[in-house]
C-alpha positions as CSV (number, residue, x, y, z in Angstrom):
1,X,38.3,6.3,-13.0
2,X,35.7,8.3,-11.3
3,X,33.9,7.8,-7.9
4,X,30.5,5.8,-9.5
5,X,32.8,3.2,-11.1
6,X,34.9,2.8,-8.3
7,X,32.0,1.8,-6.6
8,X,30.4,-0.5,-9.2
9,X,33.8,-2.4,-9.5
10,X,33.4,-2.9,-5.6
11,X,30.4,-4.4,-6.1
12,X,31.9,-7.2,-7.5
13,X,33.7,-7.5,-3.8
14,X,30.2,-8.4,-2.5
15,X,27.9,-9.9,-5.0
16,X,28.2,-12.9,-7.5
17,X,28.5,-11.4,-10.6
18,X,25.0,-12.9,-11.5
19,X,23.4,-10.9,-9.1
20,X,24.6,-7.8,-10.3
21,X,22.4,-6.2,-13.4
22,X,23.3,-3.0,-15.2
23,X,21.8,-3.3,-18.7
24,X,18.6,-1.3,-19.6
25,X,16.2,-4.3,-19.2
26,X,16.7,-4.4,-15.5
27,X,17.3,-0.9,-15.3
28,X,13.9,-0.1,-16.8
29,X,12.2,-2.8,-14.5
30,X,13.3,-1.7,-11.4
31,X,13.5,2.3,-11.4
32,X,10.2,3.0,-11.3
33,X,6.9,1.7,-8.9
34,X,3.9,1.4,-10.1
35,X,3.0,5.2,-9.9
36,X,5.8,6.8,-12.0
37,X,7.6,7.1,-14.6
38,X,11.0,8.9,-13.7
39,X,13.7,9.0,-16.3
40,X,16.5,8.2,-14.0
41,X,20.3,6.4,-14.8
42,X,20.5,3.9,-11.6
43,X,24.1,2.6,-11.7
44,X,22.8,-1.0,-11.3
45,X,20.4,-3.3,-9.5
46,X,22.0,-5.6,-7.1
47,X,20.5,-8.7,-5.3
48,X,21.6,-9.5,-2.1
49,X,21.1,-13.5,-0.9
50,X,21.7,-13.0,2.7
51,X,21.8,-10.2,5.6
52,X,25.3,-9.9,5.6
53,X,25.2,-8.9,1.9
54,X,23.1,-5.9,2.6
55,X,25.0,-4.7,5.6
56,X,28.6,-5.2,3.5
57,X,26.5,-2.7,0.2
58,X,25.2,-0.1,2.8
59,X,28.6,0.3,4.1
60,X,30.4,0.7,0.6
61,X,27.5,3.4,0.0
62,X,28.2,5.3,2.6
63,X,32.1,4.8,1.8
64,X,31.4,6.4,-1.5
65,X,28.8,8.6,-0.3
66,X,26.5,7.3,-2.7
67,X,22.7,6.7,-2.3
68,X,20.8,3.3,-2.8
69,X,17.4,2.5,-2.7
70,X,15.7,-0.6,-1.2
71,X,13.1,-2.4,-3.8
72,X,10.5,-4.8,-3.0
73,X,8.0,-5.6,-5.4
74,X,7.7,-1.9,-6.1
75,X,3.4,-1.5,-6.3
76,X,3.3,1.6,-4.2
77,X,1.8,4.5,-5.5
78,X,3.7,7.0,-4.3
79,X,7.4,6.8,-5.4
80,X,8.8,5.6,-2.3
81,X,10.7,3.0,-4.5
82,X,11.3,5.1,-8.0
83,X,15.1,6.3,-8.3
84,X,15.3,9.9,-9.0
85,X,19.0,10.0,-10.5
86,X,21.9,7.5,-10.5
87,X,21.3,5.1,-7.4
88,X,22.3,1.9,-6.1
89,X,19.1,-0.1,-6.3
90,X,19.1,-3.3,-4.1
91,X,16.5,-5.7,-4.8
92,X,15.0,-8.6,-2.3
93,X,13.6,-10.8,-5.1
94,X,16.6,-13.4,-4.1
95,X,15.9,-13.0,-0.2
96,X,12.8,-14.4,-0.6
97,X,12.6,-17.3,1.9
98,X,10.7,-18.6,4.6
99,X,13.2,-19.3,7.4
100,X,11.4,-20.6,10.4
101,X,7.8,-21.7,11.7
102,X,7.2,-21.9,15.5
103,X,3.6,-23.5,16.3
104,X,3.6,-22.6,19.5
105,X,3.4,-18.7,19.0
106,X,2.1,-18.9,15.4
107,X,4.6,-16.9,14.1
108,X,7.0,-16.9,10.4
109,X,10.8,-15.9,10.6
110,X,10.8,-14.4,7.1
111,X,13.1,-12.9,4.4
112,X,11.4,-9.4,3.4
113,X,11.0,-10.2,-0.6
114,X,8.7,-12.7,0.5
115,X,5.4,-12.3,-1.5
116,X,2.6,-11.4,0.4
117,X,0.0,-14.3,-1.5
118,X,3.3,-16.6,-0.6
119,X,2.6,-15.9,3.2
120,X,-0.9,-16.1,3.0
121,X,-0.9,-19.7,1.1
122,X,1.9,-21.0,3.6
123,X,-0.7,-19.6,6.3
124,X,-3.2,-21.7,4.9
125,X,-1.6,-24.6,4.7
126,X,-1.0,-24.9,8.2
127,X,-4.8,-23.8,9.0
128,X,-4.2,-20.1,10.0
129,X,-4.4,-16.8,8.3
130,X,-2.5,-13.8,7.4
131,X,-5.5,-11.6,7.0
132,X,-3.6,-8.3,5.6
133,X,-4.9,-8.1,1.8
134,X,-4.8,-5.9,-1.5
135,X,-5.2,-6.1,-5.0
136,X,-1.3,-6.5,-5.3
137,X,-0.5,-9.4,-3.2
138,X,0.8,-11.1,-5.7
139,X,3.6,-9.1,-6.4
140,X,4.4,-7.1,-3.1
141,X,7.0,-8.2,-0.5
142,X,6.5,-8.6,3.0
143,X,9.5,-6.3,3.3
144,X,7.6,-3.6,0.9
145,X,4.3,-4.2,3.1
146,X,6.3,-3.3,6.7
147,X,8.5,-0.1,5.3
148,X,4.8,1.7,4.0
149,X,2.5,-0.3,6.6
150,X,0.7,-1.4,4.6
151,X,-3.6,-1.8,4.9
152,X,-5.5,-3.1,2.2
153,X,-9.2,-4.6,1.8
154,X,-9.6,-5.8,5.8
155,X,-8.0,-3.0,7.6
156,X,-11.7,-2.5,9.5
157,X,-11.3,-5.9,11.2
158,X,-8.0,-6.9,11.2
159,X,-5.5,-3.5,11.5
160,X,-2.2,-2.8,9.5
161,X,0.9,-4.6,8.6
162,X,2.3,-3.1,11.8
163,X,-0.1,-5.1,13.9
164,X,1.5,-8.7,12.8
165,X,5.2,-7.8,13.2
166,X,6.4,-9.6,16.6
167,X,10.7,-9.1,15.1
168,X,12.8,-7.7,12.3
169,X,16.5,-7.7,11.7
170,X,17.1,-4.3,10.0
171,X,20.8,-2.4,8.8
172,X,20.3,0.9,9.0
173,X,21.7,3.7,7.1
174,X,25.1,3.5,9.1
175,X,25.5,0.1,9.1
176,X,24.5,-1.1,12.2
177,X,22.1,-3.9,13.0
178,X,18.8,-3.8,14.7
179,X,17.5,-6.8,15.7
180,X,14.1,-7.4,18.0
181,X,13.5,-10.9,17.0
182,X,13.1,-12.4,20.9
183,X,10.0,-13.9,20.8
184,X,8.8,-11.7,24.0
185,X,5.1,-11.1,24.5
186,X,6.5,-8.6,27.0
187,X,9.1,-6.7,27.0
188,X,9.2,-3.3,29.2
189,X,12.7,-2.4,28.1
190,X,11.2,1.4,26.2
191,X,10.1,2.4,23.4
192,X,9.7,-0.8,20.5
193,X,12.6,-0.2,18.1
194,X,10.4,-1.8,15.8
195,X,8.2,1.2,15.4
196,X,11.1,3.6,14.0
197,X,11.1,1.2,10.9
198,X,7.3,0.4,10.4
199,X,6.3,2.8,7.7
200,X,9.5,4.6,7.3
201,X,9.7,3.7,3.9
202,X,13.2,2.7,3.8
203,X,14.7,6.0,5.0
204,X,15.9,4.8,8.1
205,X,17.5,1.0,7.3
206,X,16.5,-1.9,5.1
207,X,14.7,-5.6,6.8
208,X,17.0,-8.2,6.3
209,X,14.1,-10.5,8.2
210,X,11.0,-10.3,10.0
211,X,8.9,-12.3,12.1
212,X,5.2,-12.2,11.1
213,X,2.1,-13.2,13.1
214,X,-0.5,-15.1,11.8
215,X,-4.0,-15.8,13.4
216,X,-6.9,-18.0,13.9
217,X,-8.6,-19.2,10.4
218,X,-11.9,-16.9,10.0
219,X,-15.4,-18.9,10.0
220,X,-16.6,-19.1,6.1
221,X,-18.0,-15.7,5.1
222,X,-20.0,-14.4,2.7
223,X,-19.8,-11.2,0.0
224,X,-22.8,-8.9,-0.1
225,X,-22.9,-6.3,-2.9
226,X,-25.2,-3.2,-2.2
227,X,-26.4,-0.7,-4.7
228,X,-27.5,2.9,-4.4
229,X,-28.3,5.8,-5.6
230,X,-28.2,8.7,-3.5
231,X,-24.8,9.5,-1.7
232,X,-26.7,11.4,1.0
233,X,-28.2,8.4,2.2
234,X,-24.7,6.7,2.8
235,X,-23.7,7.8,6.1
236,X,-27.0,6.1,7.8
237,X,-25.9,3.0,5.2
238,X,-22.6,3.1,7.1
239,X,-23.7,3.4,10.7
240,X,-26.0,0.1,10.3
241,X,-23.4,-1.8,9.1
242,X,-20.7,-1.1,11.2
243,X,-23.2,-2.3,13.8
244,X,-22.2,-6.5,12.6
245,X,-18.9,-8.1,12.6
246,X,-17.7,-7.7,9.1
247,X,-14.1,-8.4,7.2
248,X,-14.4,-6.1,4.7
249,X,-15.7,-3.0,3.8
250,X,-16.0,-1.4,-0.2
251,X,-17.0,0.9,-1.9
252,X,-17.2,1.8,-5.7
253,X,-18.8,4.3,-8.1
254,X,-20.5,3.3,-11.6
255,X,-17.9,4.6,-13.2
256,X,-14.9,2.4,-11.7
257,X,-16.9,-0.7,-12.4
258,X,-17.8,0.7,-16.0
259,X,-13.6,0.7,-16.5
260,X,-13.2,-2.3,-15.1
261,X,-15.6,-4.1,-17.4
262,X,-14.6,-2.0,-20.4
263,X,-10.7,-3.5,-19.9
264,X,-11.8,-6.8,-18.9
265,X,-13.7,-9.4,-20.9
266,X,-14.8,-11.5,-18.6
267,X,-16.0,-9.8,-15.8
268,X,-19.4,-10.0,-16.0
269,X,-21.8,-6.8,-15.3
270,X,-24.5,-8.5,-14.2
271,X,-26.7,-5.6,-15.2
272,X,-25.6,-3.4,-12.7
273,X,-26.6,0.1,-13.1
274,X,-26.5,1.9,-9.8
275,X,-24.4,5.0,-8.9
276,X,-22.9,3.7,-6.3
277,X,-22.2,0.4,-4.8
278,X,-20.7,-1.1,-1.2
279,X,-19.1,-4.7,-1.3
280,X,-19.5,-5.8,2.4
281,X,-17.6,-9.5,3.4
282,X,-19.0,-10.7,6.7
283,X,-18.9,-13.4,8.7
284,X,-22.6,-14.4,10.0
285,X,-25.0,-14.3,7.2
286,X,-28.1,-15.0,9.4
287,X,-27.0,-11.9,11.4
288,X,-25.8,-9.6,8.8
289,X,-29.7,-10.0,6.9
290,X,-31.1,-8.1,9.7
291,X,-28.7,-5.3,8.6
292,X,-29.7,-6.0,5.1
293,X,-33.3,-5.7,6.0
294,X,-32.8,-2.5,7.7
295,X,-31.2,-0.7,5.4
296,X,-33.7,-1.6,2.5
297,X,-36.6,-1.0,4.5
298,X,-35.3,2.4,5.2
299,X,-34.9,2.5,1.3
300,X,-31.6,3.7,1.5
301,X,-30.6,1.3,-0.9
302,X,-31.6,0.0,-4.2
303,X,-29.8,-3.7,-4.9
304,X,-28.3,-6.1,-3.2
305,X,-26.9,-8.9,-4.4
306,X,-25.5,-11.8,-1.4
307,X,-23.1,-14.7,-2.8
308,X,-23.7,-18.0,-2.4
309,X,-20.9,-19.8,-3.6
310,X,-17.0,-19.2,-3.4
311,X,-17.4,-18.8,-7.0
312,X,-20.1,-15.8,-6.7
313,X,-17.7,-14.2,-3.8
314,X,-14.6,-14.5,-6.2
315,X,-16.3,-12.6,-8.7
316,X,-17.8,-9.7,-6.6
317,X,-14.5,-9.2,-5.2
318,X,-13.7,-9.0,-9.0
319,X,-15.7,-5.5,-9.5
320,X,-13.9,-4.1,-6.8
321,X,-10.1,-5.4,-7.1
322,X,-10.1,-5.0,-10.7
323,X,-10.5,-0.8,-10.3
324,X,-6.6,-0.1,-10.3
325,X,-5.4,-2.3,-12.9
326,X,-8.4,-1.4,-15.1
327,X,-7.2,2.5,-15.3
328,X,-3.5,2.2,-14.9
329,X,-2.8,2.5,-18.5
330,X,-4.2,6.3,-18.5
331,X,-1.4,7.3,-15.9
332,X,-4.0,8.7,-13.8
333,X,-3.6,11.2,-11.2
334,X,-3.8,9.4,-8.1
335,X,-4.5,10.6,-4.4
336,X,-4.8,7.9,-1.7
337,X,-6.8,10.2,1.1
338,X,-8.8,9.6,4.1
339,X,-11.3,11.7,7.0
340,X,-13.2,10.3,10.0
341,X,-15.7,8.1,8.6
342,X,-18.2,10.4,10.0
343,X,-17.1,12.8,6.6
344,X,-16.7,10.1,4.2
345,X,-20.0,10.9,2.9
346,X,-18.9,14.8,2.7
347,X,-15.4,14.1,0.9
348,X,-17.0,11.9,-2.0
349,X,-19.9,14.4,-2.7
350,X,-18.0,17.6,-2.6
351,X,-15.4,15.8,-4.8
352,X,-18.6,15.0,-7.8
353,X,-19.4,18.1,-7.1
354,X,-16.2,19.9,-8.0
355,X,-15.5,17.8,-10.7
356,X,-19.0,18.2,-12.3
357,X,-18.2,21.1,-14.4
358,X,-14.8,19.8,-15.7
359,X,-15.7,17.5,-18.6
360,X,-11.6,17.2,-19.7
361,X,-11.6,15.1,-16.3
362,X,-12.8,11.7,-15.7
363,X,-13.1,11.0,-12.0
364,X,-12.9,6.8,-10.5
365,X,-13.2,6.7,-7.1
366,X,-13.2,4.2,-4.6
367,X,-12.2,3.1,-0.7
368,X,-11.9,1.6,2.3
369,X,-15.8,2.7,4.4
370,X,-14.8,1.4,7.6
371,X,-11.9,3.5,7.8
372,X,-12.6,6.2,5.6
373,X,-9.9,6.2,2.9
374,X,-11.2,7.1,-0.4
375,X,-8.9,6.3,-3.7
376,X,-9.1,9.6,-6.2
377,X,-8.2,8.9,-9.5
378,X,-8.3,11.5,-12.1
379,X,-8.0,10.4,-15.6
380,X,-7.5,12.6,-18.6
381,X,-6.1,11.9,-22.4
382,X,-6.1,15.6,-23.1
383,X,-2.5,16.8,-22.7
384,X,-3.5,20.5,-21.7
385,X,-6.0,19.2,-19.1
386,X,-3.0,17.2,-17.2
387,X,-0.8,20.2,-17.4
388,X,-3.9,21.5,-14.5
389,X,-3.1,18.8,-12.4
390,X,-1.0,20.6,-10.0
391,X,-4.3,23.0,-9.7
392,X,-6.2,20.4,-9.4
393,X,-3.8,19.0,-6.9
394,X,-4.4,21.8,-4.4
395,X,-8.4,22.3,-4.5
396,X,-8.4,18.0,-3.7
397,X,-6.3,18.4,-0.7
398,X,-8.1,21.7,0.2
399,X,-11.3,19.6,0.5
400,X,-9.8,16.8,2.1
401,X,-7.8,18.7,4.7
402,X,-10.8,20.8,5.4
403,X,-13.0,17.6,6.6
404,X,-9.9,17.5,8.9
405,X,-8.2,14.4,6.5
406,X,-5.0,13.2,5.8
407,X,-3.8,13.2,2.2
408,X,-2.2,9.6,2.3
409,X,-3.7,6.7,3.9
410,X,-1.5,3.9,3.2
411,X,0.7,4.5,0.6
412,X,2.9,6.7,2.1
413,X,4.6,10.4,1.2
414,X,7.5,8.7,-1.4
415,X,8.8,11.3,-3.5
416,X,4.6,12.3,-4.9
417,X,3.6,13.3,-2.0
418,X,6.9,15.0,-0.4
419,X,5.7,18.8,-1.5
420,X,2.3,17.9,-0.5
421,X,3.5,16.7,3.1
422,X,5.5,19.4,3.8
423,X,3.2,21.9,3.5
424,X,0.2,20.3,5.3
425,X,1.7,17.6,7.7
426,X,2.3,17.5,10.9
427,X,5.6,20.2,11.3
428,X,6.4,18.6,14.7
429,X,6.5,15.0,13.4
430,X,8.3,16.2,10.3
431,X,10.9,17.6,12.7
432,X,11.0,14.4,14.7
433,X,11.2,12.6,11.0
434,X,14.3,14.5,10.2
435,X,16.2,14.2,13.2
436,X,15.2,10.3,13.2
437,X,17.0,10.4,9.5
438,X,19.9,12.0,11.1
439,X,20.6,9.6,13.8
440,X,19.8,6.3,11.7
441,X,21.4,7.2,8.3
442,X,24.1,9.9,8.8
443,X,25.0,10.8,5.0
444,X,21.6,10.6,4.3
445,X,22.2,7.5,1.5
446,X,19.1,5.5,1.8
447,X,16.1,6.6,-0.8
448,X,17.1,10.0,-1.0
449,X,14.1,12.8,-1.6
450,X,11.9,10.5,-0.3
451,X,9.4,11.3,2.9
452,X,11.1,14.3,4.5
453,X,14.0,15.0,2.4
């Protein structure tokens, strides 16, 4: 008997036979995220019920020496929850709980495969808010969310998953337990271990629970949707918004909402035909219409269209949420970038411009404007045109590092963007990164080739 099936009879030592799964149904559900495709073997999926679990599998892994991946509800976009060959995948769709709510500080003891909508709707019911948002809160994990820190639709107001984690029990690589879950609003004891794990993308140790903060319900806001035409003119559309107090800040081409209304029936187009269009959700209407009449007055726009129901809000948000799901079916080569909002302007023209000329190439692109991450997806049904991705690959970052950006915003390096990183991230944090890897996860078991590796 070799070492692999040593270790899956182990298992056994650990989990209820139910929550073990090695035939090729689960196996094809769970190797991959939502970006790739990977042809890997993964020995089996396994689905721990309780912290103790996950500790007891991370130490017969590193027993074995054999690697394991942590899976949430696996929509990243960059691999950071694909298997690459034959590991231990262990799933948090059974650690899905909420385990505590304290009114006094606001705050939710969690189990990380909780689902992000899940939190907001319990958040809801007790008249507060979890305000971090994206097109696939109903299928991430809270867990998911913390190891990329994750952004979303209302980063401009509101800040990243990291800003609403107050504790977290996490095993690390080698075993041991890290738990921050105190409660204290102060606490000048160093450095928050919390931080090492935030966006680590499971390299370091694996949440076993977290404490989330949730906030003061938002006044009732409305959904403004701006067209235009000239990109030139969007920097000056920027600088008057970003003058009001707004939730949300979008922005689209023509051709993302043409695919989203090609794939879905019911969306309705309302006749829009503009080039370019910004979904802005704000909270004072009567204030925000002085911004409105600016920017029209100036004519730096062309439409705009303001909601006046929840209905007319749901369905603007549509246009905009629908973009991802609307183009995944053409595997399309995605880049999840961002500059200083002072260059967004820059990035999106010089990308139509260098795309112009390349007619095997369909370009959908669309972003955060408040923060200045742009989504670049590159579609193209011609097989020799997507063997010039990796060409194409280099001239996108080229423009994007030369407007001094980053080339991921908030989905993390994963295994897509691990060449990428190492030749234009930062070499000292890298450095830092690799010694951090060292010191939490010794034999270097937990999502292998992922981040740094």
């Amino acid at each position: 008997m070799n070492k692999t099936d040593r270790l899956f009879n182990n298992l056994s030592n650990i989990f209820d036979i139910n929550d073990i799964k090695s035939d090729s149904l689960n196996i094809e559900k769970y190797r991959n995220d939502w970006s790739t495709n990977f042809e890997s073997c993964p020995i089996a999926i396994v689905f721990p019920r309780e912290k103790k679990q996950v500790q007891e599998v991370i130490n017969l892994c590193n027993e074995f020496k054999h690697p394991l991946i942590g899976s949430g509800g696996r929509t990243g976009l960059s691999g950071g929850a694909s298997a690459l060959t034959n590991e231990l995948i262990v799933s948090f769709d059974k650690m899905n709980s909420i385990i505590d709510f304290d009114e006094s500080s606001k705050t939710v003891l969690c189990q990380p495969g909780l689902i992000t909508e899940e939190l907001q709707s319990f958040a809801n019911k007790n008249n507060l808010y979890y305000p971090v948002n994206f097109s696939s809160a109903g299928s991430s994990q809270i867990g998911g969310n913390i190891a990329t820190n994750a952004g979303g639709i209302r980063v401009i107001k509101y800040g990243l998953t990291s800003r609403y984690v107050v504790g977290m029990d996490v095993i690390s690589g080698n075993g041991e337990n890290f738990s921050s879950n105190n409660m204290l609003i102060k606490n000048a004891t160093g450095p928050n271990v919390n931080n090492f794990f935030i966006g680590s993308e499971g390299i370091f140790g694996l949440t076993t629970a977290c404490r989330m903060q949730l906030i003061k319900k938002p006044k009732e806001t409305n959904v403004v949707l701006i067209g235009f035409n000239n990109i030139n003119l969007l920097q000056d559309i920027i600088k008057t918004i970003l003058n009001y107090d707004i939730e949300a800040f979008e922005f689209f081409t023509k051709n993302a909402l043409k695919k989203v209304i090609q794939e879905f029936d019911h969306v309705d187009n309302k006749d829009l035909s503009n080039n370019y269009f910004i979904l802005v959700e704000n909270c004072n209407q009567d204030s925000f219409n002085k911004a409105l009449e600016k920017i029209y007055k100036d004519n730096l726009v062309d439409e705009i269209i303001i909601s006046t129901n929840n209905s007319q809000k749901e369905s603007i948000w549509q246009y905009r949420l629908l973009i991802s799901e609307s183009i995944s079916r053409y595997l399309p080569l995605k880049f999840d970038v961002a500059v200083p909002v002072k260059n967004i302007s820059k990035l999106i023209n010089e990308l139509e411009i260098f795309f112009k000329d390349k007619k095997s190439f369909d370009l959908v692109l669309f972003g955060h404007l408040g923060d200045g991450n742009l989504h670049v997806n590159i579609l193209s049904e011609n097989s020799e045109s997507k063997e010039k991705y990796s060409k194409i690959e280099k001239d996108i970052l080229s423009i994007v590092i030369g407007l001094n950006g980053t080339i991921s915003a908030e989905h993390g390096i994963g295994v897509n963007k691990l060449k990428a990183f190492s030749q234009y991230g930062d070499k000292s944090k890298i450095n830092l990164l690799k010694h951090l890897k060292k010191y939490f996860d010794k034999n270097k078991i937990l999502n292998p080739m992922k981040l740094v590796e």
